[in-house]
C-alpha positions as CSV (number, residue, x, y, z in Angstrom):
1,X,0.0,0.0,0.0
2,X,1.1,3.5,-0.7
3,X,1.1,5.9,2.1
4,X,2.3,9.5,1.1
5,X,0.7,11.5,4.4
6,X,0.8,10.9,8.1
7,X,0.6,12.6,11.1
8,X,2.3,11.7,14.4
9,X,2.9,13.1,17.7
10,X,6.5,12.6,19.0
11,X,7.8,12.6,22.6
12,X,11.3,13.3,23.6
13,X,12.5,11.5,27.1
14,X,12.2,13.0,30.7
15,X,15.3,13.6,32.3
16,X,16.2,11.8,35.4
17,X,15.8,13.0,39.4
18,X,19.0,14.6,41.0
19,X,19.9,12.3,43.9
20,X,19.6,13.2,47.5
21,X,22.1,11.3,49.4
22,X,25.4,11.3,51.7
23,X,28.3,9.5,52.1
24,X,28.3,6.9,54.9
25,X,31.6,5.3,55.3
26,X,33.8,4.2,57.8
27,X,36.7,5.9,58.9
28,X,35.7,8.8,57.2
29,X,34.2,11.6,59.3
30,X,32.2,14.6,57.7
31,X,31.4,12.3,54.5
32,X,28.7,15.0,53.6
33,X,26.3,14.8,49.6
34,X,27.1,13.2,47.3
35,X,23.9,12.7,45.3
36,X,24.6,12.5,41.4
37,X,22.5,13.9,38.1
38,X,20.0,12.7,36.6
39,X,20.5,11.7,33.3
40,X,18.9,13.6,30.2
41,X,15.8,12.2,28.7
42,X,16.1,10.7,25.1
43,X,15.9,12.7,21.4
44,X,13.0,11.6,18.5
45,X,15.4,11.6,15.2
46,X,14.3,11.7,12.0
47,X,16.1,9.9,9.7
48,X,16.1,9.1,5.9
49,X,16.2,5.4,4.8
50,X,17.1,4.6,1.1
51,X,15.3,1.0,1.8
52,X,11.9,2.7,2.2
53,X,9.7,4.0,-0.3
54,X,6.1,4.8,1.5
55,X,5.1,5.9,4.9
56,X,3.0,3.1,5.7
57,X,5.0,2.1,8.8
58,X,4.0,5.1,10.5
59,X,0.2,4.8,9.5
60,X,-1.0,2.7,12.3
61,X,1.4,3.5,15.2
62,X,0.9,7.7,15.6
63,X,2.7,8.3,18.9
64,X,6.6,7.7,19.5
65,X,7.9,8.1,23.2
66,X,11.7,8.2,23.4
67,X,13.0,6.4,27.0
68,X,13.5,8.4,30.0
69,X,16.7,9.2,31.6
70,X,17.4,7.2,34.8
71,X,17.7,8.9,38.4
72,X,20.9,9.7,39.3
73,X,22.4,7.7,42.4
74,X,24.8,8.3,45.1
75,X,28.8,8.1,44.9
76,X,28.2,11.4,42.9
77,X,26.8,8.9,40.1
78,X,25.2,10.8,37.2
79,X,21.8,8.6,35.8
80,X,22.0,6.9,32.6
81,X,20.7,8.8,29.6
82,X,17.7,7.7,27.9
83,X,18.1,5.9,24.3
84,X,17.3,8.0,21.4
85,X,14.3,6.9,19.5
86,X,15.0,6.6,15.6
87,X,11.9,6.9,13.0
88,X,13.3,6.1,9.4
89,X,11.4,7.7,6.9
90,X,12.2,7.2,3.2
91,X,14.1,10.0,1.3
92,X,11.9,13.1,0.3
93,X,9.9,13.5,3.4
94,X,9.0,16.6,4.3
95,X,8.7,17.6,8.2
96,X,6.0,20.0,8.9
97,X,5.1,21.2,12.4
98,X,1.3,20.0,12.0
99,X,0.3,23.1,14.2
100,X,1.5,26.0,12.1
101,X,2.7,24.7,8.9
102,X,6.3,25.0,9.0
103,X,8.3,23.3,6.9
104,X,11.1,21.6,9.4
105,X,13.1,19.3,7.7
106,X,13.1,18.4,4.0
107,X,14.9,14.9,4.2
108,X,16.3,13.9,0.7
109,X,19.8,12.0,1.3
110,X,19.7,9.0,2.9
111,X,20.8,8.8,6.6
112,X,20.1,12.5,6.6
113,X,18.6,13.6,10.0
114,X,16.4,15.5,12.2
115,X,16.1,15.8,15.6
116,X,12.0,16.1,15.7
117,X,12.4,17.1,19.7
118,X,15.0,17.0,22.4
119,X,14.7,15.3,25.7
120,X,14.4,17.1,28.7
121,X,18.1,18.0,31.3
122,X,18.6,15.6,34.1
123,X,18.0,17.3,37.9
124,X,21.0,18.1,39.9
125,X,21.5,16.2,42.7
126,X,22.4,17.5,46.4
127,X,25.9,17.1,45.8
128,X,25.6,20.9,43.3
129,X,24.2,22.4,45.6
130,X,27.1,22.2,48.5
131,X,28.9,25.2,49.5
132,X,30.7,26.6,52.1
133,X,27.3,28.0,54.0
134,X,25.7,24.6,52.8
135,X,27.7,21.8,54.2
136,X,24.8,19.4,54.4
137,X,22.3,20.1,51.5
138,X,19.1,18.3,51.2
139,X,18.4,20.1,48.4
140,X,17.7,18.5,44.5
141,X,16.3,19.0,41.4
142,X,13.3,16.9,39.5
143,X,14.1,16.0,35.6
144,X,12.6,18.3,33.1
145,X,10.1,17.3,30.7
146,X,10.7,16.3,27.4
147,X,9.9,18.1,24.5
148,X,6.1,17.2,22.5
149,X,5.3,17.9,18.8
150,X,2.9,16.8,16.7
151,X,4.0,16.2,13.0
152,X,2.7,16.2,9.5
153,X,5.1,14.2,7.2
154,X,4.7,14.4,3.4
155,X,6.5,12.0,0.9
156,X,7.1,13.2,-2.2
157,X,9.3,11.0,-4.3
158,X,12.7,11.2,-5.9
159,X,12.9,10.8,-9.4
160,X,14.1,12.0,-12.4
161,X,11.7,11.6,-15.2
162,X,8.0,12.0,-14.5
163,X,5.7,9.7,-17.0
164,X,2.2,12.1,-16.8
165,X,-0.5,11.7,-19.1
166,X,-4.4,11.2,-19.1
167,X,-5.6,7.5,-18.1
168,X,-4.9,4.8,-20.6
169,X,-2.3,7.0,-22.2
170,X,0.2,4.4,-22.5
171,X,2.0,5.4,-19.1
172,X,2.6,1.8,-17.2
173,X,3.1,-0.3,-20.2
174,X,5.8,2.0,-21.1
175,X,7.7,2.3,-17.4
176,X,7.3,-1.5,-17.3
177,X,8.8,-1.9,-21.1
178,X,11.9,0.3,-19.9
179,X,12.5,-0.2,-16.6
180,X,12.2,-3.1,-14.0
181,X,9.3,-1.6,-13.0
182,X,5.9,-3.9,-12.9
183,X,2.9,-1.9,-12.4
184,X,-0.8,-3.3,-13.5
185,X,-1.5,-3.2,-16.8
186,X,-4.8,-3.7,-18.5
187,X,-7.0,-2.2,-21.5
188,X,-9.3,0.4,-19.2
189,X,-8.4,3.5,-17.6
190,X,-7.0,4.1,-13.8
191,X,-5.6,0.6,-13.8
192,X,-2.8,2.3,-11.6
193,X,-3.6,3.6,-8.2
194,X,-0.5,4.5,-6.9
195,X,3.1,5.7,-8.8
196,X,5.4,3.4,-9.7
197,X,9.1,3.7,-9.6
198,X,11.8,2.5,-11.5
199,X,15.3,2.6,-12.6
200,X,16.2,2.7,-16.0
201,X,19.8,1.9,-17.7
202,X,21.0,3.1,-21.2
203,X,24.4,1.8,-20.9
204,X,26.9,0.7,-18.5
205,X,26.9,3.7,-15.5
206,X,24.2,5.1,-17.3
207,X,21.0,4.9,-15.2
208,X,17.9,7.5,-14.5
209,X,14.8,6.7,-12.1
210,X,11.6,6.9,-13.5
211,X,8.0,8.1,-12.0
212,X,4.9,6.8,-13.5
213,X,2.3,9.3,-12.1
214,X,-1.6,7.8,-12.2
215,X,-5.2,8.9,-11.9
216,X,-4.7,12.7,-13.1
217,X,-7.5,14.0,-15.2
218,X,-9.0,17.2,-16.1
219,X,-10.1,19.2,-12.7
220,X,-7.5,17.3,-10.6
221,X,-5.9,20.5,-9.3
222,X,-9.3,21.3,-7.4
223,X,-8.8,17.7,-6.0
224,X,-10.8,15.7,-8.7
225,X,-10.2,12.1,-9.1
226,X,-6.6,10.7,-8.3
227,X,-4.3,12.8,-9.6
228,X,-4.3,15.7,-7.3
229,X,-3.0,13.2,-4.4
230,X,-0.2,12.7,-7.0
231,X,0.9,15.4,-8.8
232,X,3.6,16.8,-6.0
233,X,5.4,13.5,-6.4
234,X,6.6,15.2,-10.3
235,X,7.4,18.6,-8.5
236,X,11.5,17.2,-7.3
237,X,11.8,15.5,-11.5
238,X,13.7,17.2,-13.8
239,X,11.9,16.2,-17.0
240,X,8.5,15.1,-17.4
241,X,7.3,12.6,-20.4
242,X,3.7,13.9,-21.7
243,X,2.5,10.7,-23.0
244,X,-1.2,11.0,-25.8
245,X,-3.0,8.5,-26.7
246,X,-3.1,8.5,-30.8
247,X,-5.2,6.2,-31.6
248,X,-8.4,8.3,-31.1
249,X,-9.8,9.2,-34.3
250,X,-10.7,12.7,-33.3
251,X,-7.5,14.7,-34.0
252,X,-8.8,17.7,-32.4
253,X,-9.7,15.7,-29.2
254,X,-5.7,14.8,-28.8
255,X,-4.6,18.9,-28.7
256,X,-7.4,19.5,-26.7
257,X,-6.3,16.6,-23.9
258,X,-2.1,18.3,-24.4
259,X,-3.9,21.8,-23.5
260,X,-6.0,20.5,-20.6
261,X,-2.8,18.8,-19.1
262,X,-1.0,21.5,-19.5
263,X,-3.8,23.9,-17.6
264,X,-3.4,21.1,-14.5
265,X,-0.2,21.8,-14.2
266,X,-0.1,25.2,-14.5
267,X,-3.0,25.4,-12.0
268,X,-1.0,23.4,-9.6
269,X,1.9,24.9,-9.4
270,X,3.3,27.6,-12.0
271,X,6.9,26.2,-11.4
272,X,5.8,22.8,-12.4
273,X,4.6,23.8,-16.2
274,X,7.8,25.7,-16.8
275,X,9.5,22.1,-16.4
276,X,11.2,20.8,-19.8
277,X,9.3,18.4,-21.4
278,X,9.2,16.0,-24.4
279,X,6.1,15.4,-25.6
280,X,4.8,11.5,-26.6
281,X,2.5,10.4,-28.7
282,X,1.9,6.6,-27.6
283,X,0.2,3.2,-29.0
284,X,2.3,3.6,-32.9
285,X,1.4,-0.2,-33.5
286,X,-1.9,1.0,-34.3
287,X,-2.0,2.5,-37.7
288,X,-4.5,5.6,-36.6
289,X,-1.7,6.5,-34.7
290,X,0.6,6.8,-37.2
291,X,-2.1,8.8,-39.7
292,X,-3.0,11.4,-36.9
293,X,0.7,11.7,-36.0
294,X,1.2,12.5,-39.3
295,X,-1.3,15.0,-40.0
296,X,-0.5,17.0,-36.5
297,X,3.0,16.6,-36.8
298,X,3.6,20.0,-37.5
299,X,0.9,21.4,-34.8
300,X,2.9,19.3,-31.8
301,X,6.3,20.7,-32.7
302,X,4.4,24.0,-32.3
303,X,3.9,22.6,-28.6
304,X,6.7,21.5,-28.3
305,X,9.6,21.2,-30.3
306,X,10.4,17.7,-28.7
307,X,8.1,14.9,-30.2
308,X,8.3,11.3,-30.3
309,X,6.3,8.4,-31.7
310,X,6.5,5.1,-29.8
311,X,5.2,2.4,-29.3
312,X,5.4,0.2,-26.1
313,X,4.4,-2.9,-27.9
314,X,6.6,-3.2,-30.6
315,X,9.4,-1.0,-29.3
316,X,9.1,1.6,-32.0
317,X,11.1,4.9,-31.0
318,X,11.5,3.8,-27.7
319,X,15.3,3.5,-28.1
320,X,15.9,7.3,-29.7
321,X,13.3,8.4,-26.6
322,X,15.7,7.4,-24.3
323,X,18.4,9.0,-25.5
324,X,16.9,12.6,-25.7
325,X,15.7,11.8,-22.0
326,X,19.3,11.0,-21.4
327,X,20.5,14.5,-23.2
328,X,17.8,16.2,-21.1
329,X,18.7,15.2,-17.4
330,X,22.8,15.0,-18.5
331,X,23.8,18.4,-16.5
332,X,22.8,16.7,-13.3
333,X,22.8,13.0,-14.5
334,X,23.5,10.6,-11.4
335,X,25.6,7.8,-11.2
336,X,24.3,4.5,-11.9
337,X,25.4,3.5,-7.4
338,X,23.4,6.8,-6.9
339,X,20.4,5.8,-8.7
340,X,20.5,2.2,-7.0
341,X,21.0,3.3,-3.5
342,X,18.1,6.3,-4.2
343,X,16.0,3.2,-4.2
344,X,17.2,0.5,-2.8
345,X,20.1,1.2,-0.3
346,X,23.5,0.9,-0.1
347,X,23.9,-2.9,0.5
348,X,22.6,-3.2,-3.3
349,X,24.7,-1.0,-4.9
């Protein structure tokens, strides 16, 4: 199941009791305090796991307590701190203070980390509080709470390319044809629920990852259907594939479906349109396909001068395809260890 939101309350440790007590030995007269610290309560970290790819971990358990820090002892003997409580999120999780909104943390390496809150200071035991009017103290000093925050966490995934189209565009059959990928496929519309990841490899040390985003239709901005619970997952790509369906006989339908895509986006987020895109016509098998691509060729270079006829079947134009997304992400391409670890960890690379 793919989780993308939870919220969760986390609860840093108490910190420990100072120690009243006083030496009590033989042959030594005047032994006077010696209560020890407390020790401090335990941090709730944050941290970013390469081995995870959803938040469902975190969708059933929705408070984390960190342990306590011990009370300290006599013999001056500080307590033992409490343990540090680790929550491993995978990378691209945003930390938001679920009160006010504030972004927090925006973990994108893995092992990156955040302390969500700190535990609370160990007391001071009598022993502190000695002095040269104070020979005898009785005096100590309770733990101090530990910090409390509820948080809204927010997955949005790491990848590359984003695959984006209407449903039954062609989107899974072609992630699945170029990628280890293995979403559903079948011959209606919203067969994918979720996105689908994978990494794809043009040569040796040559590797990209690979977002098939689902559900998005027209109105999914204002939250209609699937695809506004997915379209932030395309806002961290540095590309996005436009995929068409051409084997509608209405020509005029296809430009009006690359408009009202285009609006989504727009209407989502401004900074997401102005993303570069190469613009696919899918399903070239089918000769309507090839007839409309023919006849609007010239209108889709107007959109965009990047166009492409493929065909996930046969393998038509798939090839040359990946080699302009290749020349597209190349300024920032990532190593084919740094895609593997992205999404699987580092014992696989």
């Amino acid at each position: 199941m793919f989780i993308d939101q939870v919220t969760i309350t986390v609860q840093a440790g108490d910190g420990g009791n100072g120690c009243c007590s006083f030496r009590r030995e033989k042959y030594v007269p005047l032994g006077g305090p010696d209560g020890g610290d407390g020790g401090k309560g335990g941090n709730v970290v944050l941290e970013a796991d390469s081995n995870l790819t959803t938040l469902i971990d975190l969708r059933y358990q929705k408070n984390y307590q960190a342990e306590h820090g011990k009370a300290g002892r006599g013999q001056q003997m500080t307590g033992k701190s409490g343990q540090d409580l680790v929550i491993r999120l995978p990378p691209g999780t945003l930390v938001k203070d679920a009160d006010s909104g504030e972004l927090l943390a925006d973990l994108k390496e893995s092992h990156q980390q955040f302390s969500g809150v700190g535990g609370g200071d160990g007391g001071r035991g009598n022993y502190r509080f000695k002095s040269s009017t104070q020979r005898a103290p009785k005096r100590f000093e309770t733990g101090w709470p530990g910090e409390k925050r509820k948080l809204f966490l927010e997955l949005k995934l790491l990848a590359d390319v984003g695959i984006i189209g209407f449903p039954n565009a062609g989107k899974s059959t072609l992630i699945s044809k170029i990628s280890n990928a293995r979403p559903k496929i079948a011959d209606y519309p919203f067969t994918t629920l979720v996105p689908n990841l994978g990494v794809v490899r043009l040569e040796e040390g040559t590797s990209f990852v690979a977002a098939d985003i689902p559900g998005i239709i027209e109105g999914a901005h204002e939250g209609k259907g699937l695809g506004h619970q997915f379209l932030k997952h395309i806002e961290r790509t540095r590309l996005l594939l436009h995929l068409i369906d051409f084997s509608d006989p209405d020509q005029e339908a296809l430009l009006s479906r690359y408009h009202k895509l285009q609006a989504e986006l727009k209407n989502f987020s401004p900074a997401l349109s102005q993303k570069p895109q190469i613009l696919v016509a899918t399903k070239a098998d089918d000769p309507q396909s090839q007839k409309n691509f023919h006849d609007l060729s010239a209108s889709m270079v107007e959109l965009n001068p990047a166009v492409f006829l493929i065909s996930s079947l046969s393998g038509e134009g798939i090839q040359d395809l990946l080699w302009k997304i290749k020349e597209g992400i190349v300024k920032e391409e990532p190593s084919e260890d740094e895609v593997i670890t992205r999404l699987y960890g580092e014992q696989e690379t």
